[in-house]
N, C-alpha and C positions, 0 to 999 in steps of 0.2 A: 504493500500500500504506500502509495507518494505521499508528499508533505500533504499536499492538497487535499487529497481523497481524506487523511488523516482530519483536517482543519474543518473540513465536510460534516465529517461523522461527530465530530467535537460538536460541529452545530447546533446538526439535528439530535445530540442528547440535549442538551440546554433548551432546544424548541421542548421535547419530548417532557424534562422538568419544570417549566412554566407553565404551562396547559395542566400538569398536574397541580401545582400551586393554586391554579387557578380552580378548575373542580374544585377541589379543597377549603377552597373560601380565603386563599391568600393572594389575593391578589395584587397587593402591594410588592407583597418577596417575588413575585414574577419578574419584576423590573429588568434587577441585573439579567437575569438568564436570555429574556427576550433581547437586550442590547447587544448578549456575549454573541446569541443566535446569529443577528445579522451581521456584527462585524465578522463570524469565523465564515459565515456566504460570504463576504467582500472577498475577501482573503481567497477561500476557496473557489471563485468564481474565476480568480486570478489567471488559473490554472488550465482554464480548458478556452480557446479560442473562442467556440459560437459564446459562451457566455462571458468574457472578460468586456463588453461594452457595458454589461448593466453592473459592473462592481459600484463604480459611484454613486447609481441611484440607490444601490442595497445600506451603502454608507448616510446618505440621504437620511434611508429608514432609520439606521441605527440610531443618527442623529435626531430624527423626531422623535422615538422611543425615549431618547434618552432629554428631554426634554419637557416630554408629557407626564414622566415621571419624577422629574426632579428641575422643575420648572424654575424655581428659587436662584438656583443659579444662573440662568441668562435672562434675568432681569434686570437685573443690575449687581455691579461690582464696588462695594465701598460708596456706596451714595451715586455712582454715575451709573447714568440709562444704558446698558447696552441697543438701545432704539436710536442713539444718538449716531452708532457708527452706520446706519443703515444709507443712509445718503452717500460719504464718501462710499463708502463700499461700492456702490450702484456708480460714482463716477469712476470708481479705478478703475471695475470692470468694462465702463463704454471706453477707456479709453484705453483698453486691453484692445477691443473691438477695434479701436479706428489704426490700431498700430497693424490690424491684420490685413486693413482695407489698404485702398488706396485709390485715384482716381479712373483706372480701368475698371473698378466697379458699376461706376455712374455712365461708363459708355456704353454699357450693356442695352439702354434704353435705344439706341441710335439703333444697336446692331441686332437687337429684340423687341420692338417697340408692340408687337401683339400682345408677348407675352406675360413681360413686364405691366403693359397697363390692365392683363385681364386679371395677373397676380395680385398688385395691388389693390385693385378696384374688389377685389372677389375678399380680398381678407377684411380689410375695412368695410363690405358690406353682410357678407356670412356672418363670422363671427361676434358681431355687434348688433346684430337682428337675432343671435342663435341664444347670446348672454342675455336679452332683455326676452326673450321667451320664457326661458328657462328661470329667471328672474320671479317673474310672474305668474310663473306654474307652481314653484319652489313652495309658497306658503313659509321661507324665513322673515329671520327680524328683516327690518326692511338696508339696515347698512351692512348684513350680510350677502344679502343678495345684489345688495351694488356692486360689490365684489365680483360676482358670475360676470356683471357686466363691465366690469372694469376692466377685466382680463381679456373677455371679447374685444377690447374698443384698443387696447394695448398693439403695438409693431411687434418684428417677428425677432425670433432669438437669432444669436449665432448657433445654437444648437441646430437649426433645421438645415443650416448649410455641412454641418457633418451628417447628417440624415439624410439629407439627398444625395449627399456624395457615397456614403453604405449602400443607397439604396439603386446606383447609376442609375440615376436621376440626371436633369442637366442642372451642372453646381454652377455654370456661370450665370443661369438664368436665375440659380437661386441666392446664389450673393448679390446681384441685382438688385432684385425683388426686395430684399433684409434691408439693403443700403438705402433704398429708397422710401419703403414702410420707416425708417426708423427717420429717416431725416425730416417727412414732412409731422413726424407724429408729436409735433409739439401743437401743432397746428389739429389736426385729424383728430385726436383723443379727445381735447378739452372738446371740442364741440362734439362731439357725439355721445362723450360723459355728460352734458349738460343737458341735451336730446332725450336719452335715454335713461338717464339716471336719479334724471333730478327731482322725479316724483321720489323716489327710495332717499337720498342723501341729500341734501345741499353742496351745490357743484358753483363753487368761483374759480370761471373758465382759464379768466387772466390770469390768475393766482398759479393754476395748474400748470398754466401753458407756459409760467416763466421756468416753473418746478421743471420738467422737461425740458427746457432748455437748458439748464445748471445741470440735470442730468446726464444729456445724452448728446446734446449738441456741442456744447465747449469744450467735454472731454474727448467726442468722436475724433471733431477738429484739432484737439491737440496731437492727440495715436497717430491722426494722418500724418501732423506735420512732424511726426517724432517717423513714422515709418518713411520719411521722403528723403530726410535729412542727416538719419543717426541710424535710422534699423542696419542691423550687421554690426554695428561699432560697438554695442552693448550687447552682445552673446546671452551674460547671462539672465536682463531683461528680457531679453526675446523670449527663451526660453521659462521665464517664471512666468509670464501673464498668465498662460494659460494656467497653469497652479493658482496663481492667485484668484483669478475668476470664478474656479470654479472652489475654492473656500470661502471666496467671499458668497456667492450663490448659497452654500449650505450653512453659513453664519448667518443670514438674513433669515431659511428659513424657519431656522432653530427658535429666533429670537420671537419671530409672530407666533409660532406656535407655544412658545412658554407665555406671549402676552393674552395668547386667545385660549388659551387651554380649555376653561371651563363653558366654552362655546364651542368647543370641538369635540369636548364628551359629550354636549348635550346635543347636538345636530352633527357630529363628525361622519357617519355612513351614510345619511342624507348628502351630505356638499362633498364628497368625494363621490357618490353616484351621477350628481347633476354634473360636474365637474369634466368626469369620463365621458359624458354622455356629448357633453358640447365640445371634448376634444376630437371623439370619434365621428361625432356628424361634422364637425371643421374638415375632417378630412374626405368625407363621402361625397359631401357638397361641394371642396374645392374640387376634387377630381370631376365631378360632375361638370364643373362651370367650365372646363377647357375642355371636355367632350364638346358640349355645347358649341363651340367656337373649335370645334374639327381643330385641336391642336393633337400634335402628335403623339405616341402612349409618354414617350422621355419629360415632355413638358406636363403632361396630365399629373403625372406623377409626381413631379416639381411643386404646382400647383396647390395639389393635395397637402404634401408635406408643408408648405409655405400659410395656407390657410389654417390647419389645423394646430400650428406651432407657434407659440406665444412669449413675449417675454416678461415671463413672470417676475424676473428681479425688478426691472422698471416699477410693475405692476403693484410689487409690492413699496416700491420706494413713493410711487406716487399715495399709494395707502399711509403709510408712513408721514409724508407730507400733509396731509390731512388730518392729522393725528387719531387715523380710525385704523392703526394696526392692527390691532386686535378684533375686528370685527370686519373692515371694507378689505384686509388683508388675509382672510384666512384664503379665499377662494383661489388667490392668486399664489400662496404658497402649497397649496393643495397640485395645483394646475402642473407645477412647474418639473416635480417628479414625475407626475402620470404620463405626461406627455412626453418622457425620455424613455418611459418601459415602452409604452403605444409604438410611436418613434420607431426605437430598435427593433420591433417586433414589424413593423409591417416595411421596416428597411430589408430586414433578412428574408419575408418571402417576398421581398419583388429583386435582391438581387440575386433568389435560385432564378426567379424569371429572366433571368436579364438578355435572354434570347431574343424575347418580344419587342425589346427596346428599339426604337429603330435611331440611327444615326445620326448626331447633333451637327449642326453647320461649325458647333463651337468644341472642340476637342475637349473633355474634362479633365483631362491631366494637366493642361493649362492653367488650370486654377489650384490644384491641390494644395498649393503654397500658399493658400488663405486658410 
């Protein structure tokens, strides 16, 4: 038996003791065991190729577990908010993002102008009609289900551009599509959080639309001007962003869920049902929308991923911003895992598909360096 298999079986005895804790009426002493469970899956997931994409989100989990249970700690440390760090966080990360871009992204428009406008057009209208349905259906408080819509009304991650590239998909239509949802979304979110939302919350649009800009716009701009000018000269920056992104990612969502805890026990399998349900129809409907306009199966699938993929950190920074972390932010921390299991899962059966794909104008190996 390998390390791995070894770290496996450690798991699943720790699952296998917790569930008994549980029967037994201790549910408390469960805790450690469930957090051991998921970190020895990280670990062991490590080990076998089809499953080494989902280690992070299984860390993800460990990290919610360990949060829902001993919530005390990431609220605050010595009198300071850990909610305080959620902003920078959400800049270092954009501007993780703009160090990967650069201005060949935004010529995608010129050299894909269908697709680009039917991705963008299709994400800013599906999923912001899908959030305020769901909303409405929900029967939550009313600033949790702002939340469903928040995340709807939200631009797309960088995560969907490693999904379409899993998935040979076309990555240049989909870093496109990311650059340009994220660029106009200072502008796009506030007015359609206000549209949609403002029966559930109260939405000051200006207020938002600067929050987004300090967010997503100034840091973009600086990555770009840092990848035009210095990328290569700092090796080990290049290399840390992506580390750091994606702690900062599971530091944020740690923090909403230790703020919202006692709202996530009381509607927790309720708002991770609606949650999955608006990531899954983001994706049926976006593939839909580029059948519809006869795009080819590579873009369909572009499309699909680009609709159905969200950026939950923004999402929750904008929650944050609003000081409704704890309640307009669970949805969007909710969102931000599920959509990376969903994600991986329908990137690996469309790349056994990848026969069906047919031929991009744009080579994808061209972009993998994003």
């Amino acid at each position: 038996m390998n390390a791995y298999k070894l770290v496996l079986s450690l798991g699943g005895l720790c699952l296998f003791i917790a569930f008994y804790l549980i029967f037994t009426g201790s549910l408390a002493q469960a805790g450690p065991f469930f957090i051991a469970f998921f970190v020895a899956l990280a670990i062991g997931f490590r080990g076998y190729e089809a499953l080494r994409g989902f280690s992070y989100t299984v860390v993800i989990f460990a990290s919610v577990t360990t949060a829902l249970y001993y919530p005390t700690y990431f609220v605050e440390v010595n009198g300071f908010k850990l909610s305080g760090l959620i902003t920078p966080l959400i800049q270092l990360i954009m501007f993780g993002m703009g160090t990967s871009m650069s201005a060949e992204d935004f010529v995608g428009v010129v050299k894909m102008p269908k697709g680009v406008f039917i991705g963008v057009v299709s994400h800013f209208l599906i999923m912001p009609l899908l959030g305020f349905t769901l909303a409405n259906l929900s029967g939550l408080p009313p600033e949790i289900a702002a939340g469903i819509i928040l995340i709807g009304c939200s631009p797309n991650g960088m995560a969907s551009n490693v999904i379409s590239y899993l998935a040979k998909a076309n990555l240049a239509l989909s870093i496109t599509i990311t650059a340009i949802s994220t660029t106009i979304s200072p502008f796009v979110t506030p007015f359609l959080m206000k549209l949609l939302a403002g029966a559930f919350v109260q939405i000051d649009a200006l207020h938002m639309m600067w929050d987004i800009i300090k967010m997503v716009i100034l840091p973009i701009g600086a990555g770009l001007l840092f990848n035009k000018f210095l990328s290569g000269k700092s090796k080990w920056l290049d290399e840390a962003m992506p580390v750091v992104s994606m702690f900062g990612i599971a530091f944020i969502i740690v923090v909403i869920t230790a703020a919202g805890r006692t709202n996530l026990l009381t509607i927790g399998p309720l708002l991770i049902g609606l949650v999955l349900i608006h990531n899954l129809c983001g994706y049926l409907l976006g593939y839909s929308s580029a059948r519809l306009f006869k795009m080819d199966e590579r873009d369909c699938r572009t499309i699909a991923i680009e609709v159905g993929m969200q950026n939950g950190g923004l999402a929750s920074g904008i929650a944050n911003q609003m000081g409704k972390m704890a309640t307009v932010g669970l949805a969007p921390a909710i969102f931000g895992p599920l959509m990376n299991i969903t994600g991986s899962i329908l990137a690996s059966w469309w790349h056994r598909k990848a026969k069906d794909v047919t031929s991009s104008t744009v080579p994808a190996n061209e972009y993998t360096k994003h």
